[in-house]
C-alpha positions as CSV (number, residue, x, y, z in Angstrom):
1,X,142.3,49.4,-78.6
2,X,140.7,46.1,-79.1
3,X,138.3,48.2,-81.8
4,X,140.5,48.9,-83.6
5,X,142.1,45.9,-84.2
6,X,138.5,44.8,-85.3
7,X,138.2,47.5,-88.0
8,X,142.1,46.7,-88.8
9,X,140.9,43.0,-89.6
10,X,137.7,43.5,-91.2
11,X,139.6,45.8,-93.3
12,X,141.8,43.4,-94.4
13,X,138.6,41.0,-94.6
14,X,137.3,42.9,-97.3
15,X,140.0,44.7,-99.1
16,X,139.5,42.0,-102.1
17,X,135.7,42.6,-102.9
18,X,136.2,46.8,-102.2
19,X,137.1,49.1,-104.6
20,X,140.7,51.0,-103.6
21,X,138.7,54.7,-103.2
22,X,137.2,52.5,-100.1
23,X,140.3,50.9,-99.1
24,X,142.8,54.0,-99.6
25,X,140.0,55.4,-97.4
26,X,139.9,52.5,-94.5
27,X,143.7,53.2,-94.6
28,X,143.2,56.9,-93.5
29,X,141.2,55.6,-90.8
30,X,143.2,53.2,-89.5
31,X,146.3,55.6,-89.5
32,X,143.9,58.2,-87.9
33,X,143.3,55.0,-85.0
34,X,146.9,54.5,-84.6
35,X,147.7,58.3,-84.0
36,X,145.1,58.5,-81.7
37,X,146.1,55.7,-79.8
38,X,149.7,56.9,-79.7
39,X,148.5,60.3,-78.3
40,X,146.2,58.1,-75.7
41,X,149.4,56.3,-74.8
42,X,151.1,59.5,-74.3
43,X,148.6,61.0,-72.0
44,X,148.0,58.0,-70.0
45,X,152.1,58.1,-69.0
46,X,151.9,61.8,-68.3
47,X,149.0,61.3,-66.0
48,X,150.5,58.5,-64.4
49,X,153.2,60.9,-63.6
50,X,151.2,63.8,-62.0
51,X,149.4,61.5,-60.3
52,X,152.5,59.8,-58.5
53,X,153.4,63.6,-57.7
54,X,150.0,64.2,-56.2
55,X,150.2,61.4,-54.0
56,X,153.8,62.2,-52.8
57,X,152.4,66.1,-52.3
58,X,149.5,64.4,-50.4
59,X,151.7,62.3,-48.4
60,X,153.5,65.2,-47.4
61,X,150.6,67.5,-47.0
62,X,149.2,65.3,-44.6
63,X,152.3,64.3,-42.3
64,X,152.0,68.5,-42.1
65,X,148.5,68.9,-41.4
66,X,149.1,65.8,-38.4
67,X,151.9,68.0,-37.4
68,X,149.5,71.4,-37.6
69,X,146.8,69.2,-35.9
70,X,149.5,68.4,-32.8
71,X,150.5,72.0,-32.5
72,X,146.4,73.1,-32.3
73,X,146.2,70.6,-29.7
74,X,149.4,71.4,-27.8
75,X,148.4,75.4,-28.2
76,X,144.9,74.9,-27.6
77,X,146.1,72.7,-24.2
78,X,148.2,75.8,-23.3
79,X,145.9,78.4,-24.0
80,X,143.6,76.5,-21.5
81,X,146.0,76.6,-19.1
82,X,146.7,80.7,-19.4
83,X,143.6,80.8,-19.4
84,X,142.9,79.3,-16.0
85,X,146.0,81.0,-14.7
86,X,145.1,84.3,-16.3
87,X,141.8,84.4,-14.2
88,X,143.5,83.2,-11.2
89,X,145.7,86.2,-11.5
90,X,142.7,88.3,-12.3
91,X,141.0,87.4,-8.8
92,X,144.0,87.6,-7.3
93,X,144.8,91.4,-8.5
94,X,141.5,92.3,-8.1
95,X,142.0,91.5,-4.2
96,X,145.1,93.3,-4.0
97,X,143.5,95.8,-5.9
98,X,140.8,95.8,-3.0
99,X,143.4,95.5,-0.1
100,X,145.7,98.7,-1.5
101,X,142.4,100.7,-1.8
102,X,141.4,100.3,2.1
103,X,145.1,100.5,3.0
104,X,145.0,103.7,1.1
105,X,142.2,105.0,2.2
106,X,143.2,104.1,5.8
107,X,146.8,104.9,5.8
108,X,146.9,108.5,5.5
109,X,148.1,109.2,9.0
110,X,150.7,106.4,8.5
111,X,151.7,108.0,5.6
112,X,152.1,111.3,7.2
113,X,154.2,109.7,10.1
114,X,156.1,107.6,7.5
115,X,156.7,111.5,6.0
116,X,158.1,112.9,9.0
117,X,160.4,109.9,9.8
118,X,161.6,110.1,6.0
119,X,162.6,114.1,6.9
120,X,163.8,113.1,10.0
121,X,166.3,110.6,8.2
122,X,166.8,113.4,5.6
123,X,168.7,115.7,8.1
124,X,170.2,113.4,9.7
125,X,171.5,112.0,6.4
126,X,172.8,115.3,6.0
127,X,174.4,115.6,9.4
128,X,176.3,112.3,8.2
129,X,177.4,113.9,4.9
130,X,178.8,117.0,6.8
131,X,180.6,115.2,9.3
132,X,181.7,112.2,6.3
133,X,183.3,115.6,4.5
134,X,184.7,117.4,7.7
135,X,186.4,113.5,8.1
136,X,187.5,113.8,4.2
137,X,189.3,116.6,4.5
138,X,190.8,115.6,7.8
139,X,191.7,112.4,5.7
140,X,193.3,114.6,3.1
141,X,195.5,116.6,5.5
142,X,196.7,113.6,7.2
143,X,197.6,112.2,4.0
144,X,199.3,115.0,3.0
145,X,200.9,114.9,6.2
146,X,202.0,111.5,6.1
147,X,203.6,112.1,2.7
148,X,205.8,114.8,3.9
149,X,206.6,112.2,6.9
150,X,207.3,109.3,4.8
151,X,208.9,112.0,2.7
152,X,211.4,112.8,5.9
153,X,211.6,109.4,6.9
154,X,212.9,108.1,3.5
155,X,215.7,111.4,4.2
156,X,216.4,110.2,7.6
157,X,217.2,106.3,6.3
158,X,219.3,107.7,3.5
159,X,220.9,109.7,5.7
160,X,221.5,107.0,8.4
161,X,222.6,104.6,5.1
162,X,225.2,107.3,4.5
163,X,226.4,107.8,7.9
164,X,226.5,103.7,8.1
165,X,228.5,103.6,5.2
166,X,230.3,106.5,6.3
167,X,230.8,104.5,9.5
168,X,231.9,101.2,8.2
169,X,234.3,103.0,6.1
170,X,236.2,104.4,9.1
171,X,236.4,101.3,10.9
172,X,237.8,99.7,8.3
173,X,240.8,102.7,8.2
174,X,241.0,102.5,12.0
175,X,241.1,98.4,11.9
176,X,244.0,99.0,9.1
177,X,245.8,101.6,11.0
178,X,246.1,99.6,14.0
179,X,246.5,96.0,12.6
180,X,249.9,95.5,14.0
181,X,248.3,95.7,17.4
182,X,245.7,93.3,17.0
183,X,247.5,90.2,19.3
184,X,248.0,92.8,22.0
185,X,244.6,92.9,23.6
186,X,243.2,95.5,20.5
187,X,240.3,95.1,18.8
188,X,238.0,97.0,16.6
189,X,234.4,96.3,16.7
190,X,231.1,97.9,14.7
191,X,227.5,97.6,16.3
192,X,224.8,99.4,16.8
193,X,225.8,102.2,14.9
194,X,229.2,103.0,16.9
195,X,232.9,101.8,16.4
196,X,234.2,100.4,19.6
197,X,238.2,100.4,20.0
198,X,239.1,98.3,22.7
199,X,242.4,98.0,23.8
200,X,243.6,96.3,27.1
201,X,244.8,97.7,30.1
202,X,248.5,95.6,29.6
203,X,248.9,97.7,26.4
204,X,248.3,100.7,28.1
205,X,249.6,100.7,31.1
206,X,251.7,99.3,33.6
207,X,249.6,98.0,36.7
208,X,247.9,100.2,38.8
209,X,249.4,103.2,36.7
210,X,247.7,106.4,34.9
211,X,250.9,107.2,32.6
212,X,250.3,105.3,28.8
213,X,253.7,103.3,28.0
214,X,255.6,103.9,24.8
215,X,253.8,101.0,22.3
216,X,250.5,101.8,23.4
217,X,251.3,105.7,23.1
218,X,252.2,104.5,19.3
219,X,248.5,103.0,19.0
220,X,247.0,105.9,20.2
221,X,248.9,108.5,17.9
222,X,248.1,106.1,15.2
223,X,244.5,106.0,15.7
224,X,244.2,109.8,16.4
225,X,245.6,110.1,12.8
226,X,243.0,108.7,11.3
227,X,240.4,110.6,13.5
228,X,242.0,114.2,12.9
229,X,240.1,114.9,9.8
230,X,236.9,113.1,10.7
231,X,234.5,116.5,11.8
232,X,231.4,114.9,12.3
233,X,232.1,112.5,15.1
234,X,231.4,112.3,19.0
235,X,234.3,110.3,20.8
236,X,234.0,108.8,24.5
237,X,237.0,107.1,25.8
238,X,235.8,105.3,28.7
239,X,238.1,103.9,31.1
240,X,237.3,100.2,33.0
241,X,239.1,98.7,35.5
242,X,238.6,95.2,37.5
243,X,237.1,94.3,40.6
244,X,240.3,93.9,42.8
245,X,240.1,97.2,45.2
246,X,242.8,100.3,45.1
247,X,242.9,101.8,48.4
248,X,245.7,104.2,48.2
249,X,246.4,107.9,49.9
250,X,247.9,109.0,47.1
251,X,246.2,109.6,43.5
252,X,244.3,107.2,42.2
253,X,242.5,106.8,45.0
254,X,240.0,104.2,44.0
255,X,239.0,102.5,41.0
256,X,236.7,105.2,39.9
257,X,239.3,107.6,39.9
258,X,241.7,105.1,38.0
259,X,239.6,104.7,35.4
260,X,239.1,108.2,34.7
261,X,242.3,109.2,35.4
262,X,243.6,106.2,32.4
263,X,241.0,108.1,30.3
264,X,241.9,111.6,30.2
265,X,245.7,110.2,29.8
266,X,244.5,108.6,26.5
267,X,242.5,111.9,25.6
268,X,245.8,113.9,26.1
269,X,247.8,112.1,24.0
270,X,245.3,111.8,21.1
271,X,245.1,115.5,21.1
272,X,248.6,116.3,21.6
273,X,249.7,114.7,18.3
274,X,246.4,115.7,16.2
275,X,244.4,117.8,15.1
276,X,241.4,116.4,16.6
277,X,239.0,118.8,17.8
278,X,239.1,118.6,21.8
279,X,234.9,119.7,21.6
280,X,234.0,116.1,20.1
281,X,235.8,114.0,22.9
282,X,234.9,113.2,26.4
283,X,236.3,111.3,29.2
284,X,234.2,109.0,31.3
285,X,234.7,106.3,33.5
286,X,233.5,102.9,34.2
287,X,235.4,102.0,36.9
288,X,234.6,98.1,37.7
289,X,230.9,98.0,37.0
290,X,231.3,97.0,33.4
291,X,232.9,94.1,32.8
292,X,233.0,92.3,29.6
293,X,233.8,89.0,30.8
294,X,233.4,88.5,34.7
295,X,236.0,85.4,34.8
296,X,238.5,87.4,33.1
297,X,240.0,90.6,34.5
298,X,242.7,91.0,32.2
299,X,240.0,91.4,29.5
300,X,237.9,93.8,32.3
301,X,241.1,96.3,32.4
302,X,240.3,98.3,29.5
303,X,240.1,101.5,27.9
304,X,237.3,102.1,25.1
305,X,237.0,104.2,22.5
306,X,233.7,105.0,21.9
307,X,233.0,106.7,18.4
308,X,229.7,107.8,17.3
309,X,228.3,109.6,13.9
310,X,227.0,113.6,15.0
311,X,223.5,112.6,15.2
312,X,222.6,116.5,15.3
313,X,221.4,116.7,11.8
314,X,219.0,113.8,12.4
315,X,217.9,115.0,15.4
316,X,217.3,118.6,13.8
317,X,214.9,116.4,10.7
318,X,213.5,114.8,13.5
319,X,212.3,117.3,15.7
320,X,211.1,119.8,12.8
């Protein structure tokens, strides 16, 4: 650059004692310099720019090849490592290698016996299957068997619901049709299945009599209506009497023979003004062996009237 300033000012110098061909011509020159020194400019920038790119590229070139130089080293340190544990695995299959070799060679008659065991657990295995099938369809036939039982069962509950029901309906028409009788020793009573009608002896009967008086005649009638129509019932009236002995030579004897006797008086009467059927209805008695409250023998001298649901039908389910 400095050059041509020189030739710029010696131009000038001289431009006075020159002719103006020459000077015309320094001008070309010195426009020639200044395009040239433009174009210098130019490239100098441009190259300042690539060069500042190649020293980023290089920057980054390098924190890869550190990076690729770390991974060698880690990968070469691994290799190494495989390495030694490849050909520690490499003697150590060779030995086994060795050791299955002289087992082999020396374990044929193990082998053999390890053959017949393996049949040996073959049949039985077998036996087991048989006897695990046999059991399978011995399962299947008890299943069946307990569906048709649960099957029955479920009948015999609804049936015993119904006959419940049934029950607890009829008590509730006997406790109606003898509700003016309650407060004179009567009561009505369902457990277990069974209606129990007890009425007391004063109700009944005069002391020491068989013969039922007029009011609890009236009870009876009125309890043998409601029973008329009922077909499927079993009815025990039993007769109780206290503890205080009857010694007499006449009839009733004893208390035994009281009670009874009280019972098939009750029985008559019921089936004189019914239609109950005399098969479903039994006498019995208790005599004084049944009390229902020891301190009280007014409450002892009873008759009951027992009345049960015809089991029959269950019994039939039952024993099929």
């Amino acid at each position: 650059m400095l050059r041509y300033l020189s030739i710029i000012s010696i131009a000038l110098t001289f431009t006075a004692c020159v002719p103006a061909k020459k000077y015309q011509e320094l001008l070309e020159k010195e426009k020639q310099c200044s395009e040239e020194l433009e174009k210098y400019k130019n490239s100098a920038l441009t190259n300042e720019g690539k060069a500042k790119d190649l020293q980023t590229k290089f920057d980054i070139a390098s924190k890869e090849a550190s990076a690729l130089k770390k991974d060698t080293s880690d990968l070469g340190n691994k290799y190494r490592l495989l390495e030694t544990e490849y050909d520690k695995q490499s003697v150590q299959l060779e030995a086994m290698e060795k050791a299955f070799d002289k087992l082999r060679l020396a374990g044929a008659k193990e082998t053999a016996t390890l053959q017949a065991e393996l049949e040996a657990k073959s049949l039985e295995l077998q036996r087991k299957e048989e006897a695990l099938m046999q059991l399978e369809n011995e399962l299947k036939a008890k299943q069946a068997l307990l569906a048709e039982r649960e099957q029955r069962v479920n009948e015999l509950e609804e049936m015993i619901r119904r006959k419940d029901e049934a029950a607890q309906q009829l008590k509730t028409r006997v406790a109606n049709a003898l509700k003016g009788f309650e407060n004179q020793g009567l009561s009505v009573v369902y457990k277990n299945g069974k209606i129990y009608v007890s009425m007391e002896a004063k109700l009944l009967f005069a002391s020491g009599s068989t013969v039922v008086e007029p009011q609890g005649k009236n009870a009876l009638i009125e309890l043998a209506k409601v029973l008329e129509n009922e077909k499927e019932l079993e009815i025990i009236v039993e007769g109780h009497t206290d503890t205080d002995k009857l010694n007499s030579a006449s009839s009733p004897k004893n208390n035994w023979e009281l009670s009874v006797l009280r019972s098939t008086s009750v029985i008559e009467i019921m089936l004189n003004s019914s239609k109950m059927d005399p098969s479903h209805i039994m006498a019995a008695g208790r005599s004084e062996f049944h009390p229902v409250d020891p301190a009280n023998k007014a409450k002892n001298r009873r008759i009951e009237v027992i009345i049960s649901p015809n089991l029959s039908e269950l019994y039939d389910i039952i024993s099929n």
